[in-house]
FITORVEX-640101 format. One record per residue (C-alpha): y, x, z; residue in one letter. Coordinates in steps of 0.02 Angstrom, whole numbers, plus 32768, in hexadecimal, padded with zeros to 4 digits. Layout:
<pts>
YXZA
...
</pts>
This chain:
<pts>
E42A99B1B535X
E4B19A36B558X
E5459A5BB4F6X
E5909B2BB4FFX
E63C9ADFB521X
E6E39B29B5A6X
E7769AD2B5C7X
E8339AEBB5D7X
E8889AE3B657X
E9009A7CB5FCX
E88A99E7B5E6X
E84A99F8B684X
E90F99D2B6AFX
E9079940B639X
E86B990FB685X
E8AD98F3B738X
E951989EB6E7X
E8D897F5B6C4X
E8769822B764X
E8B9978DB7B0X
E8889714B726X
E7D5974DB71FX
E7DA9741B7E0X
E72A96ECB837X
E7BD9685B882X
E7FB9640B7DDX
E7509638B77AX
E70395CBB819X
E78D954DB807X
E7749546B757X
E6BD9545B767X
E6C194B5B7F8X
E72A9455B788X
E6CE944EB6ECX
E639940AB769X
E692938FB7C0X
E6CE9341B718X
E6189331B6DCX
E5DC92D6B75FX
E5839362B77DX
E5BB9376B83EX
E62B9324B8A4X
E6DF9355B8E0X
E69D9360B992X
E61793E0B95CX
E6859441B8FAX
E6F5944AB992X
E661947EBA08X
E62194F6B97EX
E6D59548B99CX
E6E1955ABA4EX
E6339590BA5FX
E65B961BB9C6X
E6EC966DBA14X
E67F967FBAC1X
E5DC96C4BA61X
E643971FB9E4X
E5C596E2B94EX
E60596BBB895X
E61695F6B888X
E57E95DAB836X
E51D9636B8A7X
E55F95D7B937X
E5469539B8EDX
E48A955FB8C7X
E45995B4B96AX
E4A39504B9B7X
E446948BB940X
E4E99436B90DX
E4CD947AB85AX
E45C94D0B7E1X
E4449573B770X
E44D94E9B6DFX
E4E694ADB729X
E53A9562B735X
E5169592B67CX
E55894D5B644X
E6039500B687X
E60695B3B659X
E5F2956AB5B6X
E67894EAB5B8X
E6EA9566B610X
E6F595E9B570X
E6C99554B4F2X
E61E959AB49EX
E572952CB499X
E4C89565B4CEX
E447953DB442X
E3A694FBB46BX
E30B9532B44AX
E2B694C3B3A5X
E3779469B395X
E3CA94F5B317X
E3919561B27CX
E3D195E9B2C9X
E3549687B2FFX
E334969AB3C6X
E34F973DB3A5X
E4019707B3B3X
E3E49719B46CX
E4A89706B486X
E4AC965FB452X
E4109636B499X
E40B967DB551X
E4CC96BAB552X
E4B096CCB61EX
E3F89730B608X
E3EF97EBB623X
E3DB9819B563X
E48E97BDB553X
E4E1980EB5E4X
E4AC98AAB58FX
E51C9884B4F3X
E58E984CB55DX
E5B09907B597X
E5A29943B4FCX
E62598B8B4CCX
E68998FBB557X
E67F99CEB51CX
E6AE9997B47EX
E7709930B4B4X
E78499BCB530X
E75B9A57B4C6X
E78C9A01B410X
E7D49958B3FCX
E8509958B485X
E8909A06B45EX
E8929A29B39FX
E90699ABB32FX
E8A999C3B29EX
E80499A2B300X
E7AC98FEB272X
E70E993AB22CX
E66B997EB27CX
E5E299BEB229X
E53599C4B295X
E4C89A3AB24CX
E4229A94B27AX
E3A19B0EB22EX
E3039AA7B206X
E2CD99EFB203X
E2869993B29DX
E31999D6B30AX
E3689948B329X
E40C995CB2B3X
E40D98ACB27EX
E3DC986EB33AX
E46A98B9B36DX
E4E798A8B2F1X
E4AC97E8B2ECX
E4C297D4B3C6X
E559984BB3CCX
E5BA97D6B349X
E5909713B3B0X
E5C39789B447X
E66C97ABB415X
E67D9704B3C4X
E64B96C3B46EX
E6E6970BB4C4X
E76096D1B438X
E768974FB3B6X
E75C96FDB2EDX
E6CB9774B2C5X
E6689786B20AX
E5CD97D4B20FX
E5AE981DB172X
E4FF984EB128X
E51298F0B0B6X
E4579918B0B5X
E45398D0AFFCX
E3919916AFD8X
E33B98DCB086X
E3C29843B0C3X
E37E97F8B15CX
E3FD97ABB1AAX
E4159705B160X
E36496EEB1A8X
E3AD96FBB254X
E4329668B22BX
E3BF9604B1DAX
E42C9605B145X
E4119627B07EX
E42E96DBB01AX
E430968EAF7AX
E4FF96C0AF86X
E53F975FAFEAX
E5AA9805AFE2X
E5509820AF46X
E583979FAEDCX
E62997C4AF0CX
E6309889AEDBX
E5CE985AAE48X
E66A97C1AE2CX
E603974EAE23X
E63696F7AEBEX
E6C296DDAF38X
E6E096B1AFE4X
E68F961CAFEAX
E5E7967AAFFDX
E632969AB0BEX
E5E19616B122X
E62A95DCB1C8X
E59595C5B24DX
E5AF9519B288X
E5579543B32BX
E5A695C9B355X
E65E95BAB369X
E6D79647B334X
E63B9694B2B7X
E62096A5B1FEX
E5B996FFB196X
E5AB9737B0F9X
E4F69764B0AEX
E4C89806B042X
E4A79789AFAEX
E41797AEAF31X
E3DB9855AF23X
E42C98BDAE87X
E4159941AE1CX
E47099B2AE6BX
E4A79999AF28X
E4E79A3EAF3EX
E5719A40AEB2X
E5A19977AEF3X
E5C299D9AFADX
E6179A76AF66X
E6939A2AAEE6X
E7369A09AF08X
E71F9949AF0FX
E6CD9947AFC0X
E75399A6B010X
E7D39936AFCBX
E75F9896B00DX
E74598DBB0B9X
E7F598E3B0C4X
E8159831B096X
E79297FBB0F9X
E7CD9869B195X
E8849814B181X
E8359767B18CX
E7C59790B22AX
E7DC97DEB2DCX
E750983EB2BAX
E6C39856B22FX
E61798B0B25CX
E5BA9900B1CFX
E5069909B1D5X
E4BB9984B163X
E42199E8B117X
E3C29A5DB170X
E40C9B05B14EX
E3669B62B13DX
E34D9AEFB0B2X
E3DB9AD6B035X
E4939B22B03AX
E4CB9A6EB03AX
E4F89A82B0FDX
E5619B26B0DBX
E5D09ABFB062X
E5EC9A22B0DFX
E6089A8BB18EX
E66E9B04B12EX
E6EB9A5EB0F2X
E6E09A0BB1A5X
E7629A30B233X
E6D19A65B29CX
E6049A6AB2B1X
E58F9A65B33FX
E4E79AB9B32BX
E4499A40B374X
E3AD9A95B3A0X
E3059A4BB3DEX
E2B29A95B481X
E2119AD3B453X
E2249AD8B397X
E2D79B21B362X
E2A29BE7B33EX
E31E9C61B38FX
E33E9CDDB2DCX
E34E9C38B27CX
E3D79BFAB2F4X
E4349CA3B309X
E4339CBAB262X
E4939C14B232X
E5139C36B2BCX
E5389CD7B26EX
E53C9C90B1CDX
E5AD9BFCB1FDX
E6289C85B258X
E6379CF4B1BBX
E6619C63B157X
E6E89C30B1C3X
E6A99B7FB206X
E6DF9B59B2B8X
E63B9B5BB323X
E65E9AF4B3B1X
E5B19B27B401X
E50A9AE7B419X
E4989A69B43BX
E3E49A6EB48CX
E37F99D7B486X
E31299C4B50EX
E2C59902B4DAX
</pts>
């Protein structure tokens, strides 16, 4: 996966102000700590584990591993505790492994996000105050869209943010699926008033994530997404949130996406190695630039 993203050189200021809290140094003594209270090694090996770190220099984990005092399993259990997320297990939740963040949040497909994650706060979040809502959008199905906007959303929530994901595809909805959760109540109901805000569902897995489904399918998606109503939700729902991720139609298909990235702060446009088509995907970037909507860049899927 790879992200069309620069940075300032004012964040990369910012980013060597908390240099020395994201140190190896700091992390390792975290990281040793969370072990030794486990049970899962001793003080002694954390202290050999140390010495024999700052002679190799080798992360902790790696240290510990290539010495037989610990394990991978061990590493990813205090990563874990250290920024306060669970791992799901495979046959224990409802939730999709597609969700490959929660599932294998230390696996390559995760790390991946992870940048992307990172493109986004440097380029976006960390820069622009009225940076809320993101829209991902793409030309056709099968691109990943939802796969992304699904990952990119337990990603953030893993490093603190209060994220909603939001499904606005209200003729195909898909994402509920990955959640495990039902559409019987969603963002339609709620342009169509007849719901509220208690069709938002906190993921009780997940911590820092909600979501709130596309709801049943209605007559007429594309006036629910253009009237004035959804602005004034996505507001609402942006003043509640750190940040809330839109996933939408494919824009190929209906004008549905036009109307949601056109109301978010900013989109991202997915596209699928091998299957995205080059006019299709120039021709919704110069659509979404004429209509004004702040095109952060690209994303190629390559899994």
């Amino acid at each position: 996966m790879t992200a069309n993203t620069q940075a300032t050189a004012k964040i990369m200021n910012h980013a060597e102000q908390s240099k020395s809290l994201n140190s190896p140094e700091h992390s390792a003594q975290i990281i040793g700590s969370i072990l030794v209270k486990s049970g899962r090694l001793t003080p002694d090996g954390a202290e050999r584990i140390h010495h024999k770190q700052r002679e190799s220099n080798l992360l902790f984990g790696e240290t510990g591993i290539s010495m037989g005092l610990i394990s991978n399993e061990d590493v990813q259990y205090a990563i874990t505790k250290q920024f306060e997320y669970t791992v799901l297990k495979k046959g224990e939740s409802a939730i999709s492994e597609n969700v490959v963040c929660a599932y294998h949040p230390f696996g390559r497909k995760s790390e991946a996000f992870r940048q992307l994650r990172t493109h986004l706060l440097l380029r976006w979040l960390e820069t622009d105050p009225a940076a809320k809502s993101l829209s991902v959008v793409s030309t056709c199905r099968q691109e990943g869209r939802s796969y992304v906007a699904a990952n990119l959303a337990v990603s953030f929530s893993q490093l603190g943010y209060r994220v909603l994901l939001v499904d606005t595809d209200l003729r195909n909805s898909s994402l509920h699926k990955y959640f495990g959760l039902s559409n019987r109540q969603g963002l339609s109901s709620i342009l169509a008033g007849k719901g509220n805000e208690n069709a938002i569902i906190q993921i009780p897995e997940i911590r820092n994530l909600s979501f709130l489904p596309a709801g049943p399918l209605p007559p007429n998606p594309q006036e629910l997404l253009s009237q004035t109503r959804f602005s004034v939700l996505l507001e609402e729902l942006s003043s509640h949130f750190d940040l809330v991720i839109l996933d939408t139609p494919a824009s190929r298909l209906y004008s549905d996406a036009a109307a949601v990235s056109s109301r978010s702060n900013a989109s991202i446009l997915v596209t699928r190695e091998g299957q995205s088509k080059v006019g299709y995907i120039r021709e919704l970037q110069d659509s979404m630039v004429k209509t004004g909507v702040n095109l952060l860049g690209s994303v190629l899927l390559e899994f």
